[in-house]
C-alpha positions, 0 to 999 in steps of 0.5 A: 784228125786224131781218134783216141779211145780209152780204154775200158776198166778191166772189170767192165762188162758189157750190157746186154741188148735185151737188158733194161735198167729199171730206174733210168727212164728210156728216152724216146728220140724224136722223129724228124720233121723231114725224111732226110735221104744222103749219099756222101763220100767221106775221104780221109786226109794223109793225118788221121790216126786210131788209137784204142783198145790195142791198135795204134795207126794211121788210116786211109782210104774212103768210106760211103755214108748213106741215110735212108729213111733216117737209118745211117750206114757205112760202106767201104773200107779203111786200111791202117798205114805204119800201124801197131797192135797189142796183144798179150802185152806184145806190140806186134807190127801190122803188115796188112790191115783193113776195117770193112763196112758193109753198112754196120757202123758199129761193128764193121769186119776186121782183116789183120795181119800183125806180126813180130821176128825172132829176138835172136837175130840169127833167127829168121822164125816170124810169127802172125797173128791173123784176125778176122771175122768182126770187130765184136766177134774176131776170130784170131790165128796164130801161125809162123813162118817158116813152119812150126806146130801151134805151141811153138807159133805161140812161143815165138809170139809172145816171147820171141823165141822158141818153147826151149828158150821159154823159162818158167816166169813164162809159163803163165803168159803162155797159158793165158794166150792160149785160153784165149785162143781155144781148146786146140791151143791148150791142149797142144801147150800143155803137152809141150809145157807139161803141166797137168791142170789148165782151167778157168774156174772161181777160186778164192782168189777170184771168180775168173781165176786161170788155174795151172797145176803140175804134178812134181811127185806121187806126193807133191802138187803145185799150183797156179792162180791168177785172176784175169780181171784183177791179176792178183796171184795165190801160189800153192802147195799141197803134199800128201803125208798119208793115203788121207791126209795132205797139208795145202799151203798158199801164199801170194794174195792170201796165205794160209794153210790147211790140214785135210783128211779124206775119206773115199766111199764106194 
């Protein structure tokens, strides 16, 4: 058997539980004419893959599908054999895997372990990603081994070497990755990397824009933005000619230019 989920749009956004659409008229299922009350073992057989939303891999193992007045859970758990899996743009190699049911068909607990070595082949750095928590609400960790610090965990990672390796075209994967994996991440790149502004925010190029900005000089600033939605990009410069006025250019998914005057009161 073979399960392919597609994947979704990357504008989608999920509907809340408690959210009602008022022109589609909720259908009410019917009621059985019998309570049906099952126990099956549900065994899979040596063939049947998962793909979808990143993971790419055989299954095995058993599950326990039980039906109680009309209400169908899942127990057992599933393990991934020869697996791979996506993340932030990397296939990383799963070295453990399992999909846990505790009755919730929906949202079943996750244990990954996925990994990838060193481009450099005398270089003997592997990195993790660990997943736990559920399928709706993981909780990711990124680590290596032999040790390093978060920002070098996360370097090796997503580009396969260390910070000192990265260059520049790297900078924006490195923060994206980070944003995602949570303040302790960010503030341990940023020190790293040496950027000076790191925030998600709407900006004219998007409403979920992930800005980075750096400081050249007393008179210079550059910064970066990308859409995480729509991954349009808008590069910008602003020089400071006097204490009130600055000239802002920017180029990428618009271009334009602005003189500003500031006026400052206490």
């Amino acid at each position: 058997a073979i399960v392919i989920i597609e994947s979704l749009p990357a504008g989608a956004v999920k509907l809340s539980d408690d959210e009602v659409i008022g022109a589609v008229k909720k259908s009410v299922p019917k009621e059985p004419a019998y309570a049906l009350d099952a126990d099956i073992k549900i065994r899979l057989g040596e063939n049947v893959s998962l793909e979808g939303f990143g993971l790419k891999t055989l299954l095995q193992g058993q599950l326990q599908a039980v039906q109680k007045n009309n209400k169908l859970k899942l127990f057992n758990a599933l393990s991934s054999v020869k697996g791979t899996y996506q993340a932030y743009g990397q296939d990383l190699e799963i070295e453990k895997g399992r999909l846990l049911f505790n009755g919730d068909m929906e949202n079943p607990g996750v244990n990954i372990l996925a990994s990838r070595r060193a481009s450099d082949w005398e270089d003997k750095t592997i990195a993790y990603l660990r997943m736990t928590g559920t399928l709706k609400n993981p909780v990711t960790t990124v680590y290596t081994e032999p040790a390093l610090s978060e920002s070098e965990a996360l370097a090796y990672l997503l580009t396969g070497g260390s910070l000192g390796e990265s260059d520049s075209s790297n900078a924006a994967l490195l923060a994206a990755a980070a944003m995602g994996l949570g303040r302790d991440y960010i503030d341990a790149l940023m020190g790293v990397i040496g950027i000076d502004e790191f925030d998600m925010k709407s900006t004219s190029v998007g409403q979920n824009s992930m800005v980075i900005g750096k400081r050249i000089s007393s008179d210079l600033y550059a910064r970066y933005i990308m859409d995480v939605l729509t991954s349009e990009m808008q590069f910008a410069v602003i020089y400071k000619l006097t204490k009130n006025i600055s000239i802002e250019t920017r180029a990428g998914y618009t271009h334009s230019s602005d003189i500003r005057y500031n006026i400052e009161f206490d």
